[in-house]
N, C-alpha and C positions, 0 to 999 in steps of 0.2 A: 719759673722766673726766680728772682733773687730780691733776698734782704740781707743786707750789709754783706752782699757779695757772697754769700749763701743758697743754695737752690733751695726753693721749698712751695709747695704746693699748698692752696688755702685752709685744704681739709685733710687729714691724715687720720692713719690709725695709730695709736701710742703704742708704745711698748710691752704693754699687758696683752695686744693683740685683739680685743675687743671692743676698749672705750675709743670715744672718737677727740682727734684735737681739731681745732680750728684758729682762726686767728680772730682775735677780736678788735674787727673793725669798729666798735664805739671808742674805742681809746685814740683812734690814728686823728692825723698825723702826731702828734706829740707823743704818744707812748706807745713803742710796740710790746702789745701783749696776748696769750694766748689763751685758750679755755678750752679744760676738757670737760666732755657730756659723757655722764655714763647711764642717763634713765630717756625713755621716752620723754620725760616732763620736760627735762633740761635740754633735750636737741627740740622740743617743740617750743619752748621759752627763745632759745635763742636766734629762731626764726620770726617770731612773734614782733622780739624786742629788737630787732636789726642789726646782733652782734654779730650777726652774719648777714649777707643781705645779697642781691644779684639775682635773677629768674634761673640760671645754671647752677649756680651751689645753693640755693634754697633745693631745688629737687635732689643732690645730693645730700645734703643735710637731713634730708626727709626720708632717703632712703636709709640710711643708717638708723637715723628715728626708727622706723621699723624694725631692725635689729636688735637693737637696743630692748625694744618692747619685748620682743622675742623669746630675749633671752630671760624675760623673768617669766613670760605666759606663753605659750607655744600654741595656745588655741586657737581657734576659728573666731572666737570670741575677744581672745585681746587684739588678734589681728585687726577686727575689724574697727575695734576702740583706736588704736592705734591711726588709723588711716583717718580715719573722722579727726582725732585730736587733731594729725599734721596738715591735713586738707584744710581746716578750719582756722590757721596760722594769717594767712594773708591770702586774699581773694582773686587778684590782679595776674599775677605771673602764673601760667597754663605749664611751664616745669615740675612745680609741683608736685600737680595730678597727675601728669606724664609719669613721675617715678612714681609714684605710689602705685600706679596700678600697671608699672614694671615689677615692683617688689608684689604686688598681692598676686601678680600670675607666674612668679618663680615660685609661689610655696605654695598656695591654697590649695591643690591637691596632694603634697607630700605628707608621710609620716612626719608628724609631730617633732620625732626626733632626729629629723633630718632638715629641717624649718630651720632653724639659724643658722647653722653654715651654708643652707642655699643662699638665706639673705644676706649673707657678710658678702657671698660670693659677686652676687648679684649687684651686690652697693657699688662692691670696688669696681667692676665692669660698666658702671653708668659714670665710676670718674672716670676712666681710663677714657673711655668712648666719649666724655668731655673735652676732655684732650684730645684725641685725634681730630676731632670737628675741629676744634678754634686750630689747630693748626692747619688745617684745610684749609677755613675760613682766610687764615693769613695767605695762605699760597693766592687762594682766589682773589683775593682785596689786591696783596702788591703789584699786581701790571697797572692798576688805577691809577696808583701812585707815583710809578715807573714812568707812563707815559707822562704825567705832568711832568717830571722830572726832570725828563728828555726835551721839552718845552724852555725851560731854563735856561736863563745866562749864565756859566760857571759862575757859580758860588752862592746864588740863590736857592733860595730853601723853598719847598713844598709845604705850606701852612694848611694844616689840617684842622678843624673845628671839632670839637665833641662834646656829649653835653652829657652827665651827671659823671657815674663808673659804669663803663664796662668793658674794664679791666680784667688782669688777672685777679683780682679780688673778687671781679662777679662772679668766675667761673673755676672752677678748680683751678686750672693752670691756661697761660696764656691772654685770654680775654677773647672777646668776639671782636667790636669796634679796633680794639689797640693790636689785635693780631697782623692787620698789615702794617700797623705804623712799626712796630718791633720790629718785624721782617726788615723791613724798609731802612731802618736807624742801625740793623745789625748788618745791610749788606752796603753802608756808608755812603747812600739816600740823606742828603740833607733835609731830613723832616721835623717839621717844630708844630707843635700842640698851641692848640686854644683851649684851653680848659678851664667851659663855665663852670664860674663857682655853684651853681647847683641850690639854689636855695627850696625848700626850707632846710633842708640837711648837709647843703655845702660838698656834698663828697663829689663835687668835680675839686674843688679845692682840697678838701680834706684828703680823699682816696687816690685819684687819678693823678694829683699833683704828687703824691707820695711816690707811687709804684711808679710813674715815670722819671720822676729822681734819682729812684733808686736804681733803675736800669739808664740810668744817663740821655734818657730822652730831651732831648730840648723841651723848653715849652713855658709856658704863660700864663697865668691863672687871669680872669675876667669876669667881671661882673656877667650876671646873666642876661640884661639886657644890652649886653655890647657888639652880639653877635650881627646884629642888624650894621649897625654902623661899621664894623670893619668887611662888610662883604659889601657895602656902598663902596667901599674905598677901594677896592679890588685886592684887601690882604688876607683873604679865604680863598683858598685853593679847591677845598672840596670837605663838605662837613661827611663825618662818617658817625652815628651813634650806633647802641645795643635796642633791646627789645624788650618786653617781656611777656608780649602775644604779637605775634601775627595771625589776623582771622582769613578765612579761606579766600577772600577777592585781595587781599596783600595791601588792605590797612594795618597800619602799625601803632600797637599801645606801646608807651615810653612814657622816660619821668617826664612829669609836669614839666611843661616849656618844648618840649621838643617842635608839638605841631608850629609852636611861633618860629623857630630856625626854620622851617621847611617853607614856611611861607616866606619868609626873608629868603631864602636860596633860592627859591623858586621866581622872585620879585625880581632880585642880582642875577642870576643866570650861572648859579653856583649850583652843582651836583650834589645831590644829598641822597646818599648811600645807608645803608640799613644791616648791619652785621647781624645775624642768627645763627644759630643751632638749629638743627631740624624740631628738635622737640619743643622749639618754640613755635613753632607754628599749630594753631587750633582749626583744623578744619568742624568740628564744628559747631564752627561759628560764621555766620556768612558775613558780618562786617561789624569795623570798630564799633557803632555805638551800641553792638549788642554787647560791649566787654563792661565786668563790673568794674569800678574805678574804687580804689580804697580810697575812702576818707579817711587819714590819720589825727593823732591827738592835738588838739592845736597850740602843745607847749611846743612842738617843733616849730612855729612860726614865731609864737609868742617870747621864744626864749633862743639865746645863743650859748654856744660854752666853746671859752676857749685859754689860752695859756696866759696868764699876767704877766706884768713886765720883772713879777717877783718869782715867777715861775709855777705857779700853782692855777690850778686844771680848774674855772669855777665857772659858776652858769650866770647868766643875766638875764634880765626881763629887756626886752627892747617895745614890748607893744603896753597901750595905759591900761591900766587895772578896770576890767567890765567892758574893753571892747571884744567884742565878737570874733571869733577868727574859724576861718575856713580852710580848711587844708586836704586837698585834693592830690593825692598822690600820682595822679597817671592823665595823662591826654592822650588823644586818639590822631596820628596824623594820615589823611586818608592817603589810599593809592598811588591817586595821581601828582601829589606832590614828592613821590618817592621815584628816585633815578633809578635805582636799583636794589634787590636783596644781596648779601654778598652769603653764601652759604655753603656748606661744605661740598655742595654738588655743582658750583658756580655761581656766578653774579648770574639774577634772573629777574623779569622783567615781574613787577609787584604787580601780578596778574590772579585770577583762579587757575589759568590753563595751566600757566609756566610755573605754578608752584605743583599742582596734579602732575602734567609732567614729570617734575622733577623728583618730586615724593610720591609714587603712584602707591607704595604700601601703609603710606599715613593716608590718602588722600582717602583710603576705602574706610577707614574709620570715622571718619568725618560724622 
């Protein structure tokens, strides 16, 4: 994707060839800035703190972390330090441990000094292989989109719903959710975004609204609970969000608010589609409410930050001083309120059978 008409992908290697860049998503929308990690500590901090953030570039984040570690301790023993620090980062999104225990079975049995170039090797093959999925993923999603399209009076738009990122921000490059709508806006598809603002952390507004600007997507920032009232009105076409587990019967963990869109879709008779990667999916686990849900810090709820009309970046309290706050990062929406998975092996029915099918070499791991 692009920034200021730039191609560039979330995560990179710099110029030294070993330390990692990334972009740092606490600044957007108002500043775009960057961050380079050169220790274990610093790519497990910025997974922690949500300078990076998304179930697809967290597991690539984490794979590097690995390297990173690598390269000052090549043991059996940092290794395993290593894995425990980035495993222990955030509990919810199953990418993660996906790459980690990609990176711990490219090296655990090599010499020592053949250990970090496996795992550099290894990292960039888990983005690259991010990439070709979301671009799957788009091929798979756009006939969705097509066929509404086809449905249209010339010159009407295909209004598409989504809710937090999952963008090309989520994922190295591309995005899962935004992979057909790209598709779709590049092959001159009139298609236009609803993009809940996402509260407590806003990154349908902060994030989603950005990288769809910045690629010239139509689109519309909205309150989060607006989603209901415009698919009353008949001006939702079809919601599509990201993931950050699918467990084996093809319940879906997402940011907080999602299971409420799918009940709303489900109520309107709106299609509500489910973008993943394969490595999002945990078989095993047999269903959403076995997934741990992060509880985050409650200054996300308790506090906003954003640009003054003087131009300076500041924070505010919006909630009173001693009341209580609860902040729940993820809901669980089950199965059967899901239309479909959109995945890089196809749209499949949020089943046990049709994801075993589909993935019969994940499904033995289970």
């Amino acid at each position: 994707m692009k920034v200021d008409g730039k191609a560039m992908r979330s995560i990179w290697l710099e110029p030294d060839g070993w330390s990692v860049g990334v972009i740092d998503q606490t600044t957007l929308p108002h500043r775009f800035a960057t961050a380079r990690l050169a220790t274990l500590d610093e790519a497990a901090d910025a997974i922690r703190s949500m300078l990076i953030r998304g179930a697809p570039l967290i597991g690539a984040a984490a794979a590097y972390g690995i390297c990173l570690a690598l390269r000052a301790d090549a043991s059996d023993e940092a290794l395993d330090r290593a894995y425990a620090t980035l495993l222990a980062t955030r509990p919810t999104a199953i990418n993660l441990k996906w790459a980690l225990d990609e990176m711990a079975a490219a090296v655990r049995n090599r010499p020592r000094a053949e250990r970090t170039a496996a795992a550099y090797r290894r990292a960039a093959e888990i983005c690259d292989e991010d990439v070709a999925i979301n671009t799957a993923i788009g091929r798979n999603g756009l006939p969705l989109i097509e066929a509404i399209a086809a449905r249209k009076k010339p010159g009407e738009r295909v209004n598409v719903l989504t809710h937090c990122n999952a963008g090309w921000l989520a994922t190295v490059d591309v995005g899962t959710a935004t992979a057909p709508i790209y598709l779709a806006h590049d092959k001159g598809i009139a298609v236009h975004v609803f993009a809940d603002e996402t509260r407590p952390r806003n990154q349908g507004a902060s994030l989603t609204a950005w990288e769809l600007g910045q690629h010239g997507v139509p689109h519309t920032v909205i309150a989060d609970n607006t989603g209901g009232h415009l698919m009353q009105h008949g001006a939702v076409d079809l919601v599509i969000v990201g993931t950050d587990r699918v467990t084996a019967n093809g319940d879906v963990c997402n940011k907080i608010g999602t299971y409420l869109k799918a009940l709303a879709a489900h109520d309107n008779g709106v299609p509500f589609y489910v973008a993943l990667p394969s490595p999002t999916i945990d078989f095993s686990v047999d269903e959403g409410m076995q997934v741990p849900i992060e509880q985050r810090s409650s200054d996300e709820v308790a506090t906003m930050t954003g640009r003054t009309a003087a131009g300076r970046i500041e924070t505010v309290r919006i909630v009173p001083e001693g009341s209580p706050v609860a902040n729940y990062a993820f809901d669980v929406t089950p199965a059967r309120l899901v239309s479909g998975l959109i995945t890089e092996r196809g749209v499949l029915q949020a089943d046990r059978d049709a994801l075993a099918r589909a993935f019969p070499e994940r499904a033995g791991k289970g």
